[in-house]
N, C-alpha and C positions, 0 to 999 in steps of 0.2 A: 504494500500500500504506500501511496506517497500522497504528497499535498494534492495533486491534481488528480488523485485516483481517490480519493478518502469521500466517503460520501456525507454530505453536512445537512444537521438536522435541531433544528430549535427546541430548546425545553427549559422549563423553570426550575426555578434552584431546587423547589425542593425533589422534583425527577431529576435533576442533576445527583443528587444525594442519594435516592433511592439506585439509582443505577449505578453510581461509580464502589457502593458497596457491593451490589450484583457481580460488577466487572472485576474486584478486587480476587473475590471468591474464586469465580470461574478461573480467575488468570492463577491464581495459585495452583489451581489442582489440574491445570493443563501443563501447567512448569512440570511438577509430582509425575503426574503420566509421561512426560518427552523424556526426564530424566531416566526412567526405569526403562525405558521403550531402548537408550543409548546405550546404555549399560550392558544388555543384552547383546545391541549390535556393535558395542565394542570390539569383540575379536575382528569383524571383518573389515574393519578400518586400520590393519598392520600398516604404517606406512613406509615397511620395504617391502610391500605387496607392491606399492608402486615405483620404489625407484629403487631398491637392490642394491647393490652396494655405493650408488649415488648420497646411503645417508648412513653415516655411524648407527650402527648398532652391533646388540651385545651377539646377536646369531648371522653375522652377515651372509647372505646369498645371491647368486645370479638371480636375475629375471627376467622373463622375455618383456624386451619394450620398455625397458628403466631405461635407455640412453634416450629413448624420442621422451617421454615422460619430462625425464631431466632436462629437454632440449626446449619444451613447451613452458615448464616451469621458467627455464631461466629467459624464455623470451617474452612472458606475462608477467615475471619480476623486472625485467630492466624495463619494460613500458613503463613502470610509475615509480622505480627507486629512485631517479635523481631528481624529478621534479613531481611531486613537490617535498618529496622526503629529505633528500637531500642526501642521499646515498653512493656510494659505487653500485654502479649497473654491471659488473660479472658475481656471479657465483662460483665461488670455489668449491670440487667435490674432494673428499665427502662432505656433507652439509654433518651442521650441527644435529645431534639424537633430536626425533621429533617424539615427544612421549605420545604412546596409544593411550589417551585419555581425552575423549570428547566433550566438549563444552556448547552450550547452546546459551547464547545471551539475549535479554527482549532486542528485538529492532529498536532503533532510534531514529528519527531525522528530524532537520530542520524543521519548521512552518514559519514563512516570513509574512509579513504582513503587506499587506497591497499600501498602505499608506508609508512604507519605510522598509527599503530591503536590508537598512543594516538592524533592525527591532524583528528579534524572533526567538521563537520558545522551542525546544527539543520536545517532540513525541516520542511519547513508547506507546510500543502496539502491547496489546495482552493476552495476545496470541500468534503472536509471529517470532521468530526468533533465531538469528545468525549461529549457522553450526560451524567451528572449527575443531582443530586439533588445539591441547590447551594453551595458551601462552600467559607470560607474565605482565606483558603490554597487550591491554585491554583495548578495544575498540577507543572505548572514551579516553584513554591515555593517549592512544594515538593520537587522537584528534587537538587532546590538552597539548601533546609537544610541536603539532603543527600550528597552533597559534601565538604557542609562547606561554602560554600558561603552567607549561612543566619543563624541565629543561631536558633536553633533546637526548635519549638516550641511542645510540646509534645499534648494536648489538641488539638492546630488547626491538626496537622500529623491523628490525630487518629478518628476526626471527618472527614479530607479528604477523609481515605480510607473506614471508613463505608458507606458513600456518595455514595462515587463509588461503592461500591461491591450490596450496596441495589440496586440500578439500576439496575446488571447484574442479580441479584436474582429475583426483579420483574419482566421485560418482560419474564425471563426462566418459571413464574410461572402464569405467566396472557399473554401465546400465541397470543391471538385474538387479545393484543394490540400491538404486536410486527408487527402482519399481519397489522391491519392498516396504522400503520408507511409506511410497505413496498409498501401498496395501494395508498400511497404518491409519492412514488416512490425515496423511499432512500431504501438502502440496508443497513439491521439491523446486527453488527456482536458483539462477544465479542471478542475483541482484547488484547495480553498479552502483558504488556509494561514491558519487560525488564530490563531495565534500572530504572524500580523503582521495583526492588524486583519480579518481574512476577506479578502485580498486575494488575487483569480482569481487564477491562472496555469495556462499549460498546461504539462501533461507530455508526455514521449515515455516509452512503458514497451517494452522490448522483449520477445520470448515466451518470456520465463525464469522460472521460476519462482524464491522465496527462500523464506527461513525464519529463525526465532531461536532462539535455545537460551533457556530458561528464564531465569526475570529472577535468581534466584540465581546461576548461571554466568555474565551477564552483570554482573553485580556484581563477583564474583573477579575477571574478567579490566582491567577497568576500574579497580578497585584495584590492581589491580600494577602495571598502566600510568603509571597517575597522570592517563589522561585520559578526563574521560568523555563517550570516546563509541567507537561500535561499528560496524559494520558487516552486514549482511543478508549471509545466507550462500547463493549459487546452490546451488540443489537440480540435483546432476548428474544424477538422471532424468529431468529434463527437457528436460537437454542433448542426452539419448540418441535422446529422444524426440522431437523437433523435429517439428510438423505443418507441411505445405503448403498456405496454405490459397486458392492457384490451386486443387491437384493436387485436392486436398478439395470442392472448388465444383463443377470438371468431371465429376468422378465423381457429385458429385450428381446432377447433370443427366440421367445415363445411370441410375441411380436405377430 
């Protein structure tokens, strides 16, 4: 979802209230289930399944297709290490250990306002969520040391986006895992974040739908706060609504 995809929808405070406690709920126990669901699919995210002896590890082994792998990575990393990260664009092999340990964080992005592109509040969605392998430099760290806000660590920067990018490279290359995910019933996408350089990552969206209240409501609420940033609000008809979409296929078939 983004600002021009988000769909917007007016309500009073006190259905503001009543739903953002709705939306707190659901969002915890769809985090609860993505986690468990990972956990699982842990094992088959090895990541010298995809590049072999291209990355330190403790059982190193050949693999077919780790040299184009490594050859895609290092040409989807030098696209955005030097600008705007401010990186060297080669990659030297072996890379650093990538721990098999998944981490799935909410989405975030901007919402700028139509009366002032530099006045704007971060969303999180509350059901959407960036899957990597783990890192130490966080999305939002990132983005604090691309502004100056944190001071530039060059090492954590540069194992963040390999993190990222190996992810986007692995489901593109191992399909069947991507379909299971979806067999979960999240929707698998790779999303361009902007605001760090167009750098891939994949999401996991689950079948909820959201929504915003107008950017003036979202202003009020953000000033009383004192922080700006907000949250995407579950639209509970579509909680009501829940499709199958096995039950949905089969019945096609009979069609």
């Amino acid at each position: 979802m983004s600002q021009k995809e988000i769909q917007r929808k007016s309500l009073d405070n006190q259905e503001f209230l009543k739903l953002r406690g709705a939306t707190e709920k659901i969002s915890e126990a769809l985090a609860r289930r993505l986690n468990k669901h990972l956990n699982v699919l842990r094992p088959l995210f090895i990541p010298r399944r995809l590049l072999g002896t291209f990355v330190k590890s403790g059982t190193p082994e050949e693999v077919a297709g780790s040299d184009k792998a490594f050859a895609e990575l290092q040409e989807r990393y030098a696209a955005i290490a030097q600008k705007p990260f401010g990186l060297p664009t080669k990659l030297q092999a072996p890379l650093a250990p990538i721990p098999n340990q998944l981490e799935a964080v909410p989405f975030q992005y901007p919402l700028r306002f139509a009366d002032s592109q530099d006045k704007y509040v971060t969303i999180t969605s509350p059901c959407r969520w960036v899957l990597s392998y783990h890192t130490e430099c966080s999305l939002p760290r990132l983005k604090a040391m691309l502004d100056g806000s944190e001071a530039r660590q060059q090492e954590e920067m540069k194992q963040s986006l390999i993190h990222h990018l190996c992810m986007v490279i692995f489901l593109d290359r191992f399909p069947a895992l991507a379909e299971l995910i979806e067999d979960l019933r999240y929707k698998v996408e790779t999303t361009v974040l902007e605001d760090l350089g167009g750098l891939p990552v994949v999401t996991l969206r689950a079948p909820v739908d959201t929504f915003l209240p107008p950017d003036d409501f979202i202003l009020q609420v953000t000033q009383l706060s004192g922080i700006p940033a907000f949250q995407e609000i579950i639209n509970l008809e579509t909680v009501n609504n829940l499709a199958d979409p096995l039950r949905d296929s089969l019945k096609g078939l009979l069609a």
